[in-house]
C-alpha positions as CSV (number, residue, x, y, z in Angstrom):
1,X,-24.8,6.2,-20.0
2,X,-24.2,2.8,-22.4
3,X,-25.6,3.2,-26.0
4,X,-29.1,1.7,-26.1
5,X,-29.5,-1.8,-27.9
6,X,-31.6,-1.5,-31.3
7,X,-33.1,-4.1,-32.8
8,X,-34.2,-4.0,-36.8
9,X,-37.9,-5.1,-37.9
10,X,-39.2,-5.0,-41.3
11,X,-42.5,-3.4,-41.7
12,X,-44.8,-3.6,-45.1
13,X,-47.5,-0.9,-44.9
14,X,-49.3,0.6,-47.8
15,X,-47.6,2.7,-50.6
16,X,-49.5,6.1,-49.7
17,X,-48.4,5.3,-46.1
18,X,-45.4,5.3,-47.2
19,X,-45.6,8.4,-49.1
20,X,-47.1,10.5,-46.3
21,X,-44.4,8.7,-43.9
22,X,-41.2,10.2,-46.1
23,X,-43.1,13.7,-46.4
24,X,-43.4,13.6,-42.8
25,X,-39.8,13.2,-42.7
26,X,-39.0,16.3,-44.5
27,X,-41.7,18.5,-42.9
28,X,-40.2,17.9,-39.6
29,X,-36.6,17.2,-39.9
30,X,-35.6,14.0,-39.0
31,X,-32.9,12.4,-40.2
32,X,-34.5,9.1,-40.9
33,X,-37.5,7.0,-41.2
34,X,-36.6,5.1,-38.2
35,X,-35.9,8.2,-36.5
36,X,-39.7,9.4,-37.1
37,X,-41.4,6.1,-36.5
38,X,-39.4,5.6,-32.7
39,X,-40.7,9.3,-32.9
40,X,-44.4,8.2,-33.3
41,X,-44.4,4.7,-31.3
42,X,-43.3,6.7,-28.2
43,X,-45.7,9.2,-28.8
44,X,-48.5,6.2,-28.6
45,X,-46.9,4.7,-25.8
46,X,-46.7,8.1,-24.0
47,X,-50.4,8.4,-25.0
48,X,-51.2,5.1,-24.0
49,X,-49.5,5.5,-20.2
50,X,-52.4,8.7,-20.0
51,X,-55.1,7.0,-20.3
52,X,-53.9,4.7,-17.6
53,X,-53.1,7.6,-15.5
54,X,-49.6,6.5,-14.7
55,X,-47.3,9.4,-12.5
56,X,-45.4,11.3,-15.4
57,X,-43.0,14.2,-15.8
58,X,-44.2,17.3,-17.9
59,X,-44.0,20.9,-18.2
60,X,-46.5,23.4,-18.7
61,X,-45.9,26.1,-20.6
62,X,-47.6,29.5,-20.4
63,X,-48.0,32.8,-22.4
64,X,-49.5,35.3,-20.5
65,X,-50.1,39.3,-20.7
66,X,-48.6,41.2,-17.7
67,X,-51.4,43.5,-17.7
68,X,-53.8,42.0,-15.8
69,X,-52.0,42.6,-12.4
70,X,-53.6,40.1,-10.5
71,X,-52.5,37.1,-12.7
72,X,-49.0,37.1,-10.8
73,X,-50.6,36.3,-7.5
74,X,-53.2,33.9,-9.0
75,X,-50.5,31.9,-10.4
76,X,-48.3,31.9,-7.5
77,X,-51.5,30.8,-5.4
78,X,-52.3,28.1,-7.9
79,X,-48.7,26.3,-7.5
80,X,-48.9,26.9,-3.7
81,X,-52.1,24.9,-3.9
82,X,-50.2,22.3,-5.8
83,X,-47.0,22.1,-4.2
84,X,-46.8,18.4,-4.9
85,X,-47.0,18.6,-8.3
86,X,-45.4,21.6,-9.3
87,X,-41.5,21.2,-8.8
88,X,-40.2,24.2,-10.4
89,X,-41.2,27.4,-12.0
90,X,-39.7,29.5,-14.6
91,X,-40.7,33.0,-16.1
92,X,-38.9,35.2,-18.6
93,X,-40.2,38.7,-19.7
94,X,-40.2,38.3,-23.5
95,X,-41.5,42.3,-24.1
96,X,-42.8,45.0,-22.3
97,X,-46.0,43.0,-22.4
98,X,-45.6,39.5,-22.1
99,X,-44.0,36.7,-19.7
100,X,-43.3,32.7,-21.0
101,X,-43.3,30.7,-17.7
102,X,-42.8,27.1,-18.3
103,X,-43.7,25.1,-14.9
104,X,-41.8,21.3,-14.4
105,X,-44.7,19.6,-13.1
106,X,-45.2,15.7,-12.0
107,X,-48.1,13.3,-10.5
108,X,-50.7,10.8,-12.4
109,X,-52.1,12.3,-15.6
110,X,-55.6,13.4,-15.1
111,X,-54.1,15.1,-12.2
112,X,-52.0,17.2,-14.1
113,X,-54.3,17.8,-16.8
114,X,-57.0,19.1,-14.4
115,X,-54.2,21.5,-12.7
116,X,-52.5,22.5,-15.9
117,X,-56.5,23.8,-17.0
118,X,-56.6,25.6,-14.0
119,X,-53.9,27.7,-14.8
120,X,-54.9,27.9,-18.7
121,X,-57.9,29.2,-18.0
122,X,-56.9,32.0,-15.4
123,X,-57.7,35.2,-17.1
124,X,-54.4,37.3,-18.4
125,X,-53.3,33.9,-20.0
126,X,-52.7,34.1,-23.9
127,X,-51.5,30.8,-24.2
128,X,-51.0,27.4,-22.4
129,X,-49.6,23.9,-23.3
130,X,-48.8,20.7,-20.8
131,X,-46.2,18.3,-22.5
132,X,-46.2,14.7,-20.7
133,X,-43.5,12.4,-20.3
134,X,-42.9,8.8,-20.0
135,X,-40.4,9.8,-17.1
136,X,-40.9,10.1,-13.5
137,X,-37.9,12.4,-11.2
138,X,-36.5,10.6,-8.7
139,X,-37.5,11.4,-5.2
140,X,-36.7,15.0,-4.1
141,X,-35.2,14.7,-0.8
142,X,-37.3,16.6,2.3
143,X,-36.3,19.1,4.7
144,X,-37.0,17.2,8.0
């Protein structure tokens, strides 16, 4: 894939701006300020695509506690029920007691949201995070 073409601006913002921009920097490791502020402009953009409720790509990402021994099933229900959305599933025992699935998911935003809280809110689950993309997968190809 070609290199993408960059383009230099000049931006003036205020001095504590600037400040809180470079400690930014350091707290979470980027290698430059223009590194962090593509960082936070496609973060807006990503936001912005949301509220429209464009189709995206995201995963949702679960914590759950393997003793309540109907959570399995529930889960497996839920992504039957959503077959569309959900693409893929992956779960990993982490202990004795807990499981991290992380679920590739895609369809229009509020969609996903709603879903992703369905499976949040299922009892057994510790955790639960849905990360959006500005992406989309290309078409998966049907079984006729």
């Amino acid at each position: 894939m070609p290199k993408p073409k960059l383009a230099r601006i000049s931006v003036t913002v205020p001095e504590m701006t600037l400040t809180a921009l470079d400690q930014k920097i350091v707290d979470q490791h980027y290698e430059s300020r223009s590194q962090a502020i593509v960082d936070m402009i496609n973060k807006h953009l990503i936001a912005e695509l949301e509220v429209r409720n464009e189709v995206m790509v995201g995963t949702l990402t679960l914590l759950y506690d393997v003793a309540h021994s109907t959570l399995r099933n529930q889960l497996i229900d839920l992504q039957q029920q959503f077959l569309t959305q959900v693409i893929s599933s992956l779960h990993i025992q982490l202990d004795g007691q807990k499981i991290l699935q992380v679920m590739l998911m895609q369809g229009v935003s509020t969609e996903l949201r709603q879903i992703s809280q369905q499976f949040i809110a299922l009892k057994g689950v510790v955790k639960g995070h849905l990360e959006l993309m500005d992406a989309v997968m290309p078409p998966i190809p049907q079984n006729a």
